[in-house]
C-alpha positions as CSV (number, residue, x, y, z in Angstrom):
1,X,89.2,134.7,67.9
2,X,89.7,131.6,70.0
3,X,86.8,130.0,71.8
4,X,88.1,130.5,75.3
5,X,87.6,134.3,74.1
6,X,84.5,133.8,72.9
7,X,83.2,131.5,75.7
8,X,84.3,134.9,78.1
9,X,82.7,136.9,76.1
10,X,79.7,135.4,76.4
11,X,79.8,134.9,79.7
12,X,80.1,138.4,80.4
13,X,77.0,139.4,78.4
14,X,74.8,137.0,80.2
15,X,77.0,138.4,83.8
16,X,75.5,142.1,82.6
17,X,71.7,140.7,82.3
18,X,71.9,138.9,84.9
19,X,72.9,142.4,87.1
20,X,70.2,144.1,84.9
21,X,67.3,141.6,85.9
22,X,67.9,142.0,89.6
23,X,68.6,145.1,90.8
24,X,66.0,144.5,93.9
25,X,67.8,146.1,97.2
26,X,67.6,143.2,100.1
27,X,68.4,142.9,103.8
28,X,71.5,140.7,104.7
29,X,71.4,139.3,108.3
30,X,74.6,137.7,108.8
31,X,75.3,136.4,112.4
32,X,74.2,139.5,114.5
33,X,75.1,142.1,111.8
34,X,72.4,143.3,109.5
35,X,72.8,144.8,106.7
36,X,70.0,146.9,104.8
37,X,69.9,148.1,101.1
38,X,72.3,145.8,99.7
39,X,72.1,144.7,95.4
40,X,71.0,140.9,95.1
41,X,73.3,141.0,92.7
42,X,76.5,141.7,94.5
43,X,75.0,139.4,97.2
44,X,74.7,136.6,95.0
45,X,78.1,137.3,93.1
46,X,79.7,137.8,96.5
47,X,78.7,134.1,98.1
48,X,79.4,132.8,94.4
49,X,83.3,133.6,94.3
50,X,83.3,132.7,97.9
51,X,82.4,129.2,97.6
52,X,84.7,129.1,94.2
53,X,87.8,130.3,97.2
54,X,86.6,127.8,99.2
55,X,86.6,124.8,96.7
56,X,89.7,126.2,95.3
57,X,91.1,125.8,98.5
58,X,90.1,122.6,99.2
59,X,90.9,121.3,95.8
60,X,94.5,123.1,95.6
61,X,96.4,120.7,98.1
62,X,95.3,117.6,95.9
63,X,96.3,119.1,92.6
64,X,99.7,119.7,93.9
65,X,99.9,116.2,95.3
66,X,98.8,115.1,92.1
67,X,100.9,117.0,89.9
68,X,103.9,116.3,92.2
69,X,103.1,112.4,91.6
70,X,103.0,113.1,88.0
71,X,106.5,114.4,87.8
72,X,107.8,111.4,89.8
73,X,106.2,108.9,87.9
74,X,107.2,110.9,84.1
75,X,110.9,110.9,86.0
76,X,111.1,107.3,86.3
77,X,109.7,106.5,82.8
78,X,112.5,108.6,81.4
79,X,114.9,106.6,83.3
80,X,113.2,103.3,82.4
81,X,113.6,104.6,78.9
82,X,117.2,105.5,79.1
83,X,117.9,101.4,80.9
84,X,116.2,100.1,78.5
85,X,118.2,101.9,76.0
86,X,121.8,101.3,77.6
87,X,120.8,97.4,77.9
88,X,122.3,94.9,75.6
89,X,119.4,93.1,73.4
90,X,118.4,89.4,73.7
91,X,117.3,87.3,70.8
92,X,114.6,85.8,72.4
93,X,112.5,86.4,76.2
94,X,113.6,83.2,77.8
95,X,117.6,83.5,75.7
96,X,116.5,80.6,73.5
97,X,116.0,81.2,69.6
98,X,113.3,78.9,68.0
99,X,114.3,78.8,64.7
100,X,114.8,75.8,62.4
101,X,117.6,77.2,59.6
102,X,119.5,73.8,59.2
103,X,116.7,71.4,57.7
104,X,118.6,68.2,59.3
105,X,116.9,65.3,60.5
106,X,118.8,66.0,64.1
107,X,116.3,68.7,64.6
108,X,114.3,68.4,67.7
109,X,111.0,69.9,65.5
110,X,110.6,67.0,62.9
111,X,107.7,67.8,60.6
């Protein structure tokens, strides 16, 4: 089994308790309706995947801003990649090799 599984799992036995512990029947006042004999339970699982909607919401527009950002910036490294390979190579950064392989006096280097 993979953890994600197992994680699920887990949460779903503690989601069962949790419904078994409080079965207490409430009043819900919400604006100027009122609702009578309504689960805890449901009340409280109710407002919880509410305010994950909400946040999802809220959070969804960034992500794809993000993820669109992303796939600009992974497009450009790929062409930067594929420059860098088409470009001829250079001996040196600034096109001057500083190698002594003639051990003449004339060399500017004198040991």
């Amino acid at each position: 089994m993979s953890a994600g599984i197992i994680v699920l799992l887990i949460l779903a036995l503690l989601l069962v308790i949790f419904t078994l512990q409080n079965t207490v029947l409430i009043t819900l006042n919400v604006f100027f309706w009122k609702i009578t004999d309504v689960p805890l339970v449901l009340t409280l699982i109710v407002c919880i995947i509410l305010g994950a909607v909400l946040a999802l919401s809220f959070a969804y527009p960034k992500l794809w801003k993000l993820k669109g950002q992303l796939k600009e910036r992974q497009r450009k490294i790929k062409e930067l990649e594929l420059s860098r390979a088409h470009a001829p190579e250079k001996t040196h950064i600034e096109g001057i090799e500083m190698t002594d392989e003639n051990d003449d006096d004339s060399s500017f280097f004198k040991e």
